[in-house]
C-alpha positions as CSV (number, residue, x, y, z in Angstrom):
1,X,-22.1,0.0,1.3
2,X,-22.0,-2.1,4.5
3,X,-18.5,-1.4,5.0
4,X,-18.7,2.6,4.6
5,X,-21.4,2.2,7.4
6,X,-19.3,-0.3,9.7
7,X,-16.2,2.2,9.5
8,X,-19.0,5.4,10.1
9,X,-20.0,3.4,13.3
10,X,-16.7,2.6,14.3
11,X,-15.7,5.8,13.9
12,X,-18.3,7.9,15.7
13,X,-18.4,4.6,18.6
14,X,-14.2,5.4,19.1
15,X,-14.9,9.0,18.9
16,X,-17.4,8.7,21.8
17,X,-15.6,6.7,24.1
18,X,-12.1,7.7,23.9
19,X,-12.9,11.5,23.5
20,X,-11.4,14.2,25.9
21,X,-12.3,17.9,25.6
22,X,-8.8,19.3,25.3
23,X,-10.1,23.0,25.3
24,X,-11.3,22.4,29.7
25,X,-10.1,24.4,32.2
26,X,-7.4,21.8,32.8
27,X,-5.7,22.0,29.6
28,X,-3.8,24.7,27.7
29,X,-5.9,25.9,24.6
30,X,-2.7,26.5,22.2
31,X,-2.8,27.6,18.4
32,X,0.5,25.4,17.9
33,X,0.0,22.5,16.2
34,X,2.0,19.7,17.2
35,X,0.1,16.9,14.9
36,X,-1.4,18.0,11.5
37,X,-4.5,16.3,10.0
38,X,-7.8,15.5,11.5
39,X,-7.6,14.7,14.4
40,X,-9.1,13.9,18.1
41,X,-7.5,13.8,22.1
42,X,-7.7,10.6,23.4
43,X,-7.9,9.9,27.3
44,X,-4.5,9.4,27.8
45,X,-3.9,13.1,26.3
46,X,-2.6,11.4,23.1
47,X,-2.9,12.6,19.7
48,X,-5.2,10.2,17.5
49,X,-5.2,11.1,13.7
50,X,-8.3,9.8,11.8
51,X,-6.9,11.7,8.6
52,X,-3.5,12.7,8.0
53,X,-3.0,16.1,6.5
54,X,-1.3,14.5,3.5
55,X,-4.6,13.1,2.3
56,X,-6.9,16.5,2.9
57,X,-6.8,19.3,0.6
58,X,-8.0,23.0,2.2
59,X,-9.0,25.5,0.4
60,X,-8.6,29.2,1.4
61,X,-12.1,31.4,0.0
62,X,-10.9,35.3,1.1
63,X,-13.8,36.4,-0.6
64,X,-17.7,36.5,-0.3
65,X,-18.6,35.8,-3.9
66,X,-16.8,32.2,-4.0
67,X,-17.0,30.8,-0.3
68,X,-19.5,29.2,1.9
69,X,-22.3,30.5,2.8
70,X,-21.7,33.5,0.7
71,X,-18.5,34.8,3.0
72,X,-15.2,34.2,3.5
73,X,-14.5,30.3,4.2
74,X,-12.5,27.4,4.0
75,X,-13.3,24.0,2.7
76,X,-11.2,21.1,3.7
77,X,-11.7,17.6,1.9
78,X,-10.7,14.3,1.5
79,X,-11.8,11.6,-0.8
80,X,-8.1,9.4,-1.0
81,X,-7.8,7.3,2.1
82,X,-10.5,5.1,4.0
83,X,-12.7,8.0,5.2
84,X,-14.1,10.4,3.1
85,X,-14.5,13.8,4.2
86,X,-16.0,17.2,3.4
87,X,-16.1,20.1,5.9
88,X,-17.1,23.8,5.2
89,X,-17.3,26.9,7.6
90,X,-16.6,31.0,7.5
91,X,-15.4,30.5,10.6
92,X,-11.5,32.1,9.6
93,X,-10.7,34.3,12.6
94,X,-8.5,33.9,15.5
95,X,-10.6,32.7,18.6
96,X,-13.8,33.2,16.3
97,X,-16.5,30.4,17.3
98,X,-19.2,29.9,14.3
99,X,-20.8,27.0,12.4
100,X,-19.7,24.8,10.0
101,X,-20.9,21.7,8.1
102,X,-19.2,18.3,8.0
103,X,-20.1,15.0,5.9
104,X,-18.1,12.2,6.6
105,X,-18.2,8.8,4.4
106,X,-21.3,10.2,2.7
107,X,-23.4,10.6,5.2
108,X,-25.9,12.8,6.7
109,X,-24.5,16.6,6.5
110,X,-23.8,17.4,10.6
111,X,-24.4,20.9,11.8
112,X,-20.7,21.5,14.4
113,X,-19.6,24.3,16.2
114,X,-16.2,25.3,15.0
115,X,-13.3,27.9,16.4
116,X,-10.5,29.1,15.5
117,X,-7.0,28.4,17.4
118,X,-4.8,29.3,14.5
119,X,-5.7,31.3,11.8
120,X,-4.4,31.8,7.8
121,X,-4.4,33.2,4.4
122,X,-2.1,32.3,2.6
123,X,-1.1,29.1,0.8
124,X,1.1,26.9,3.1
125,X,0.2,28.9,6.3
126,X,-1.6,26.4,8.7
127,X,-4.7,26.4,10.4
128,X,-6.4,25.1,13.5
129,X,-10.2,24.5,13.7
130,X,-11.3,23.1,17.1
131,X,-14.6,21.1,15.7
132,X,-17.3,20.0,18.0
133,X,-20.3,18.0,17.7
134,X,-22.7,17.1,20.7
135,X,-20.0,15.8,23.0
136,X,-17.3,14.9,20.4
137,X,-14.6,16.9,19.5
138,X,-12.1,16.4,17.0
139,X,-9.7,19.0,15.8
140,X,-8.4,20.3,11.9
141,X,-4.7,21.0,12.1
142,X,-4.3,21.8,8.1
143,X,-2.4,23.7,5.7
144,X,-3.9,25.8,3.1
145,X,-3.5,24.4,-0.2
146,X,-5.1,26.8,-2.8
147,X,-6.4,30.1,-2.4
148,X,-9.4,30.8,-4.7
């Protein structure tokens, strides 16, 4: 238990520190991605993946009945590497800006504002979901593996 709460700190201390909105006036806001995972911009404009895409599976809800909050949604988790990871949100079209819900190592469930840079539907397209909590942000650069 100690250690999911060291690597919980850690994570949210590097987050804090060595996090650089990349959607300001003095960057590009692309839907390209050119890392895939989840991820976060360091200072030096670098890349930093805290989860590769490889260990997070997304799931594509195109209908009200089965995803969150009763609409349309995706659900992207992890439960294979160090970090464990469950994030939900209807937030599914291009340059939309909504709410999702994130839980990270087991923790508290964290209320984020989410938009979407790159949107999809269908299994293997990729998404982007620009994530951001208080002053953090960390990005979703994912491809959809199930439809349901």
């Amino acid at each position: 238990m100690k250690s999911i709460i060291k690597t919980a700190f850690v994570l949210i201390l590097a987050l804090s520190f060595f996090n650089c909105d990349n959607d300001d006036n003095s960057a590009p806001n692309t839907n390209v991605c050119n890392y895939q995972g989840f991820s976060y911009l360091d200072g030096n404009s670098n890349d930093q993946t805290i989860i590769p895409e490889s260990e997070l599976n997304t799931q594509y809800f195109p209908n009200a009945s089965n995803g969150p909050y009763g609409a349309p949604g995706i659900e992207i988790a992890s439960f294979t590497g160090a970090t464990t990871l469950f994030f939900t949100t209807n937030v599914i079209l291009l340059n939309e800006t909504g709410v999702g819900r994130m839980t990270i190592d087991g923790g508290t469930e964290q209320l984020v504002t989410v938009t979407c840079q790159r949107a999809g539907t269908a299994v293997g397209d990729e998404i982007r979901l620009d994530v951001v909590s208080g002053s953090i942000e960390v990005e979703f650069c994912v491809i959809i593996d199930e439809v349901l």
